[in-house]
C-alpha positions as CSV (number, residue, x, y, z in Angstrom):
1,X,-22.7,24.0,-28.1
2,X,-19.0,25.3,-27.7
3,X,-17.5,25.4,-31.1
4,X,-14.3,25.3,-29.8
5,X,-12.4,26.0,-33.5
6,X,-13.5,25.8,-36.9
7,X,-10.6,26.8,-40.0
8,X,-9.6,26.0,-43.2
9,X,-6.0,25.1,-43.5
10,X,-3.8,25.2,-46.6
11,X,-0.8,23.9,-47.1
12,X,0.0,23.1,-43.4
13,X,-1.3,26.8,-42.6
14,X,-4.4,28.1,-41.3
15,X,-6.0,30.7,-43.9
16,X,-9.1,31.5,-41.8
17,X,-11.7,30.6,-39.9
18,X,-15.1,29.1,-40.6
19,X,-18.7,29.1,-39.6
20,X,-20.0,25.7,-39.1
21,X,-22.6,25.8,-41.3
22,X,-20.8,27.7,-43.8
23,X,-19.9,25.5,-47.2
24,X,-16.5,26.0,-47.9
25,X,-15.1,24.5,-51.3
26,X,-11.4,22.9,-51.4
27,X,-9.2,21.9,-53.8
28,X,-8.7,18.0,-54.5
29,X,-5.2,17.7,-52.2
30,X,-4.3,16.2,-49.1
31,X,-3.1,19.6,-47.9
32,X,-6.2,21.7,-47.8
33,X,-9.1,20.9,-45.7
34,X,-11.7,22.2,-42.9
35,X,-10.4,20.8,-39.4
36,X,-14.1,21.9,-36.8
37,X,-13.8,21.1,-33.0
38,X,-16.6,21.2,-31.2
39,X,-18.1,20.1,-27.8
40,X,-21.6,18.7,-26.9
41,X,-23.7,19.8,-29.7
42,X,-27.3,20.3,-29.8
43,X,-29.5,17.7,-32.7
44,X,-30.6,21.0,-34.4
45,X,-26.7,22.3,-34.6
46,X,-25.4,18.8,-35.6
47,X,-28.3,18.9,-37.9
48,X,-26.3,21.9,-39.7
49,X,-23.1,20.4,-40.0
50,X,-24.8,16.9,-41.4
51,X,-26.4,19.4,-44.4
52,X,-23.1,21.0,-45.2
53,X,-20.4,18.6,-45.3
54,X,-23.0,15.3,-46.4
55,X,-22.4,13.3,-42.9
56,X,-24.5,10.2,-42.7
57,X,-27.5,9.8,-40.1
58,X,-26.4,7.2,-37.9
59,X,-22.9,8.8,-37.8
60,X,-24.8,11.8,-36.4
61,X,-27.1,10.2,-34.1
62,X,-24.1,8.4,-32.5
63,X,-22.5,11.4,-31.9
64,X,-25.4,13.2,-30.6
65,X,-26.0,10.4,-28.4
66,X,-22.7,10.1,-26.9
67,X,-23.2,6.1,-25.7
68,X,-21.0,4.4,-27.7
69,X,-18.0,2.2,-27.5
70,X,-15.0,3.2,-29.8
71,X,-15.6,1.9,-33.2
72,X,-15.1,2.9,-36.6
73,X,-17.6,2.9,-39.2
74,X,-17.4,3.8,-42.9
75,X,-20.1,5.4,-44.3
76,X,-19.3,6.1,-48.4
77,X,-16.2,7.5,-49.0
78,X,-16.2,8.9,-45.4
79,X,-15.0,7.8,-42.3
80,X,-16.8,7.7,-38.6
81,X,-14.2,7.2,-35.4
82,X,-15.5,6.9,-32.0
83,X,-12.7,7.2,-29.1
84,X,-13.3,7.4,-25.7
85,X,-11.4,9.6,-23.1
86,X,-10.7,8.7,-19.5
87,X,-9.5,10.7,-16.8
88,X,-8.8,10.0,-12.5
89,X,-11.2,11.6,-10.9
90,X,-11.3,10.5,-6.7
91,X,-11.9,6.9,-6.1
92,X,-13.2,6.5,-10.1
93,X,-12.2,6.9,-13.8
94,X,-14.7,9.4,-15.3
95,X,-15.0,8.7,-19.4
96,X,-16.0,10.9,-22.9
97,X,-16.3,10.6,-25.9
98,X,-15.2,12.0,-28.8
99,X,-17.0,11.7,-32.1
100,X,-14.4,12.3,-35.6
101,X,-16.1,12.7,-39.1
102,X,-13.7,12.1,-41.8
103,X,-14.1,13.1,-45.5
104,X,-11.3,14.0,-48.1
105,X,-11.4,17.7,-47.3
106,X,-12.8,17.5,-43.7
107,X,-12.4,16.6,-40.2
108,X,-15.0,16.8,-37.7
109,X,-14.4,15.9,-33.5
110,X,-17.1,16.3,-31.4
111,X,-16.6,16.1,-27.7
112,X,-18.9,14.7,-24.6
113,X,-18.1,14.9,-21.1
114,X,-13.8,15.7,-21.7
115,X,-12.0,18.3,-20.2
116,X,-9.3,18.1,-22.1
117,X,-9.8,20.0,-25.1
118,X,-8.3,19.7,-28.2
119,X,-6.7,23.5,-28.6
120,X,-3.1,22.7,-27.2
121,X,-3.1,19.7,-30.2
122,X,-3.8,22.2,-32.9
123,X,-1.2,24.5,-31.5
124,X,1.8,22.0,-31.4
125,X,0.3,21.0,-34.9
126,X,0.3,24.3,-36.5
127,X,3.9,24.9,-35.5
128,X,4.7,21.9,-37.8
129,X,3.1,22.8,-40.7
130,X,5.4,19.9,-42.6
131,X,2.9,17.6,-40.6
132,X,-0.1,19.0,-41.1
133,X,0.4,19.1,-44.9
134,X,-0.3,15.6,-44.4
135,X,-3.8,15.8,-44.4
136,X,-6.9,14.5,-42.4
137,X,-6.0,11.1,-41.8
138,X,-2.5,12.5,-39.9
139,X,-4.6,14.5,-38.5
140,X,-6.9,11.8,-37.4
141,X,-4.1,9.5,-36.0
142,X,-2.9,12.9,-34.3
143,X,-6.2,13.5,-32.5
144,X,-6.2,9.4,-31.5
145,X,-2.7,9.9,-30.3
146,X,-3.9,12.9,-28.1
147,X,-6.4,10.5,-26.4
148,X,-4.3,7.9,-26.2
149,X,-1.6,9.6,-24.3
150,X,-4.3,11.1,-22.1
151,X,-4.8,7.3,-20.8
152,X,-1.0,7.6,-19.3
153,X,-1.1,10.1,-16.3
154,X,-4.3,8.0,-15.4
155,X,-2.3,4.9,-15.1
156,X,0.7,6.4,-13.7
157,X,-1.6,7.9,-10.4
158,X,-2.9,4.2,-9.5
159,X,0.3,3.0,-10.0
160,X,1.3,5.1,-7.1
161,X,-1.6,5.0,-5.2
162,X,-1.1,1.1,-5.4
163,X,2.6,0.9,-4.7
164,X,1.0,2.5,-1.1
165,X,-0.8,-0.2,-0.5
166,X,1.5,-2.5,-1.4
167,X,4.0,-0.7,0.9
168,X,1.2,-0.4,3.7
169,X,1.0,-3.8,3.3
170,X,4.1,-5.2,3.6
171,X,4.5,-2.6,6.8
172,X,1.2,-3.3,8.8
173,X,-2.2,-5.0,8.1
174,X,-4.5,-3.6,5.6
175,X,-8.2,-2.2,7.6
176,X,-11.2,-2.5,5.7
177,X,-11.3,0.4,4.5
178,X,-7.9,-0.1,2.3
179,X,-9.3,-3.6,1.5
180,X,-12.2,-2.0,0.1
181,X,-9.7,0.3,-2.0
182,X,-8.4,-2.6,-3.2
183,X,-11.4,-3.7,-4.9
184,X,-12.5,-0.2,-6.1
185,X,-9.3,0.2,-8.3
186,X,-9.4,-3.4,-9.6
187,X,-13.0,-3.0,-10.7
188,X,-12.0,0.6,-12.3
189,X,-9.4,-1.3,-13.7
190,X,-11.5,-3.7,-15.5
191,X,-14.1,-1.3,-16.6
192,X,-10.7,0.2,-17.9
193,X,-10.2,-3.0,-20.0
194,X,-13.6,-2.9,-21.7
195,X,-12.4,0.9,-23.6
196,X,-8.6,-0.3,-24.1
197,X,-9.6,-3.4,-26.3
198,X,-12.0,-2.0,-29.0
199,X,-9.7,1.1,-28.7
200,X,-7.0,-0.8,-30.0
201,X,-9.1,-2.6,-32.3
202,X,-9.7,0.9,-34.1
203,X,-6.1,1.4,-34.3
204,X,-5.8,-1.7,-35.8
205,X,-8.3,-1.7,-38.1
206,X,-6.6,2.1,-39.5
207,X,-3.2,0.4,-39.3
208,X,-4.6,-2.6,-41.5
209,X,-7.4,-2.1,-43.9
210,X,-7.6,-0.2,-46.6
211,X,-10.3,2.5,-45.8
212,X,-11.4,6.0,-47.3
213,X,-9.4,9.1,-46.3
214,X,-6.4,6.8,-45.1
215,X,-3.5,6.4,-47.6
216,X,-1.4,3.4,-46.8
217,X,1.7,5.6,-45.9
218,X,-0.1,6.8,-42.8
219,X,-1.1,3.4,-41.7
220,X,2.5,3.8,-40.1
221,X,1.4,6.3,-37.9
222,X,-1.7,4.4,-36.6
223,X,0.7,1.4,-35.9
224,X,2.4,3.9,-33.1
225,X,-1.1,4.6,-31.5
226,X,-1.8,0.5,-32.0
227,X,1.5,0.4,-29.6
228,X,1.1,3.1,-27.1
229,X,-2.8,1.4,-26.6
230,X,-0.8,-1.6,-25.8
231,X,1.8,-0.8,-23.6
232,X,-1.4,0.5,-21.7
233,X,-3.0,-2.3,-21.5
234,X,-0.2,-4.2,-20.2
235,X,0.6,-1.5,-17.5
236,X,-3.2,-2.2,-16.5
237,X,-3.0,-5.6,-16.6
238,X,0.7,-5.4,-14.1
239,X,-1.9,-3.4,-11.7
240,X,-4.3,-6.0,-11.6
241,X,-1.5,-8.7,-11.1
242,X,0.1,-6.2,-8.2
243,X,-3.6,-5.2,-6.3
244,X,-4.0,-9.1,-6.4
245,X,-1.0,-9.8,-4.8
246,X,-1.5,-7.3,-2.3
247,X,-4.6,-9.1,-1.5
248,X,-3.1,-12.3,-1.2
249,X,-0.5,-11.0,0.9
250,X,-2.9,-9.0,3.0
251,X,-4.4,-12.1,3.6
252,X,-1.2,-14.8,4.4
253,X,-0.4,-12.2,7.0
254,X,-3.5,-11.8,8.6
255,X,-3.8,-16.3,8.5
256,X,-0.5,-15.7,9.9
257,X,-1.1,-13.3,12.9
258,X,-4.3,-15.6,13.7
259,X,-2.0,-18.8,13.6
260,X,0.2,-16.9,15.9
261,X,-2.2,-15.8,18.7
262,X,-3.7,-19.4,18.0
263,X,-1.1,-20.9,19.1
264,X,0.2,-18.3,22.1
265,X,-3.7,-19.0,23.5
266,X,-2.9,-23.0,23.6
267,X,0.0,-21.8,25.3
268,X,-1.1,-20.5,27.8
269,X,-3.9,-22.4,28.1
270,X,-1.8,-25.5,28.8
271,X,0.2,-24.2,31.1
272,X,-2.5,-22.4,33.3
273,X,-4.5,-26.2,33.0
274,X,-1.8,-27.7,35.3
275,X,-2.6,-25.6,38.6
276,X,-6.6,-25.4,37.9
277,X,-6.4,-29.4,37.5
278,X,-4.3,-29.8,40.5
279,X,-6.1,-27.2,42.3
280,X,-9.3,-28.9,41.3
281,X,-8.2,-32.2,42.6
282,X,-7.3,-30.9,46.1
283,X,-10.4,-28.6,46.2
284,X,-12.4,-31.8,46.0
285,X,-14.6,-32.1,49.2
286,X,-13.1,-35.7,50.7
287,X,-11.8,-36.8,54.0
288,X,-9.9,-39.5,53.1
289,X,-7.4,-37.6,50.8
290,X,-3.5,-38.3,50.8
291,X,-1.2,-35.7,51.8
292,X,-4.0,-33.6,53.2
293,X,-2.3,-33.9,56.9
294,X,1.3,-33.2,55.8
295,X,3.3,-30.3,57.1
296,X,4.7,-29.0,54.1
297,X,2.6,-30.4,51.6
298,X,1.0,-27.0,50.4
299,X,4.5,-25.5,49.8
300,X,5.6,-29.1,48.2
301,X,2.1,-28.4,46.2
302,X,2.3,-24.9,45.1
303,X,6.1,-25.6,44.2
304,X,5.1,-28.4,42.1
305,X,3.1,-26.2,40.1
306,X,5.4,-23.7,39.7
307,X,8.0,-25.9,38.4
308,X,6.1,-27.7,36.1
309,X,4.6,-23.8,34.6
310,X,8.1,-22.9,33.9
311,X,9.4,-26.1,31.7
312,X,6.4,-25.7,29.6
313,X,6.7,-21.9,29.4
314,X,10.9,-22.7,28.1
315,X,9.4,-25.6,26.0
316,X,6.8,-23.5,24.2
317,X,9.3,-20.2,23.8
318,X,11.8,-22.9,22.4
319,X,9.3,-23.7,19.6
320,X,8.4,-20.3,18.8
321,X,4.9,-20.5,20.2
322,X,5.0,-17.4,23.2
């Protein structure tokens, strides 16, 4: 396990820090509680931190197990938050999962597969003080927040990445390889879907209902992270709308460039059948055929040919079809 930071604040001020398994008494106000970070725990080491601040059993093997969609659980007069983290990585959206205990004088995250740690959050935090005297449930709509805004850089990569396509698109045909792109980042998009909506449905849930550890002035704040989860989901679901329009388009053009070499292969197909079928006629093995004894009747013949070739060659670039 990393314990990434353990302290007890006061008053919007960090007094010192803490061991995890270390009981640590606080006064009955908002303003002074234990705030412990840590990332992928061990049973016997979550095991320790269950003994000293009271944290239920299923709370603690769903954070030990690190399988769970985001939910929110109460458990006495403590809370249990699941969020899940998301980050681009290559061709696919890699997720974690972070774990928040809540109690009156407590706040417990425990992190699974994120790389985004939570130390620059407590710094900006601990330079407002006025904030942090809040207590834990700012401080759990702070950590929410965090993740939350965590989602945007993911969007705003595939945004780019598909405004290329839809670019390439417009400017030559997609390959199979692109088209297979395509349908990467609209099923990471989807997956996508599945940890915005019972994400927001957490948010909600805080913004709403009257639950333990959350006094209804700081429903406010879970409103914003309500919003932001929002204005994700509608940025994912433009991308979906744009990658299927690239599709579409892909695909009108590609109909189109068949129709077109369709029809310049009729073409030319027509015109080329008027010498073979009058070249067949006269190749046919007969001596009683007219004109076979005339002069000039292989000039008259060839220029027939000719002639005819050329008004269908002007009539079919009049129409657009060579």
């Amino acid at each position: 396990m990393a314990v990434v930071a353990a302290y007890l604040y006061r008053d919007g001020h960090r007094v010192r820090s803490i061991k995890i398994d270390e009981p640590v008494s606080c006064r009955e106000v908002k303003s002074e509680f234990v705030w412990i970070g840590i990332a992928d725990p061990t049973q016997d080491e979550m095991r320790s931190l269950a003994n000293c601040y009271d944290l239920h059993p299923l709370a603690v093997e769903d954070a030990i197990k690190a399988d769970q969609l985001p939910k929110i659980d109460v458990y006495g007069d403590q809370l249990f938050v699941v969020a899940r983290t998301a980050r681009l990585e290559g061709d696919h959206i890699d997720y974690g999962e972070t774990a928040i205990f809540v109690g009156h004088s407590h706040i417990i995250s425990v992190r699974h597969g994120s790389t985004r740690a939570h130390t620059a959050l407590r710094e900006q935090l601990e330079k407002a003080p006025r904030l942090l005297m809040h207590g834990v449930d700012y401080l759990l709509h702070a950590i929410l927040d965090y993740i939350v805004d965590g989602y945007l850089p993911l969007i705003e990569d595939l945004e780019e990445e598909v405004l290329e396509m839809e670019t390439k698109a417009i400017d030559s045909f997609l390959g199979r390889d692109e088209v297979s792109r395509i349908f990467t980042v609209r099923r990471e998009l989807i997956r996508f879907q599945r940890i915005l909506g019972p994400m927001g449905e957490v948010a909600s849930k805080l913004a709403r209902q009257e639950l333990p550890c959350v006094d209804p002035e700081a429903r406010i704040y879970f409103r914003d992270v309500s919003d932001h989860i929002r204005r994700v989901q509608a940025r994912v679901d433009g991308l979906r709308d744009v990658l299927a329009g690239v599709f579409e388009f892909s695909s009108l053009l590609e109909q189109q460039r068949q129709g077109t070499i369709t029809r310049q292969l009729a073409a030319w197909a027509a015109i080329l059948a008027v010498p073979t079928a009058i070249a067949g006629i006269y190749g046919m093995n007969f001596h009683n055929m007219p004109e076979l004894s005339t002069q000039y009747g292989y000039y008259v013949v060839v220029g027939v040919i000719v002639m005819i070739c050329l008004l269908l060659y002007a009539r079919f670039r009049r129409t657009g079809w060579l």
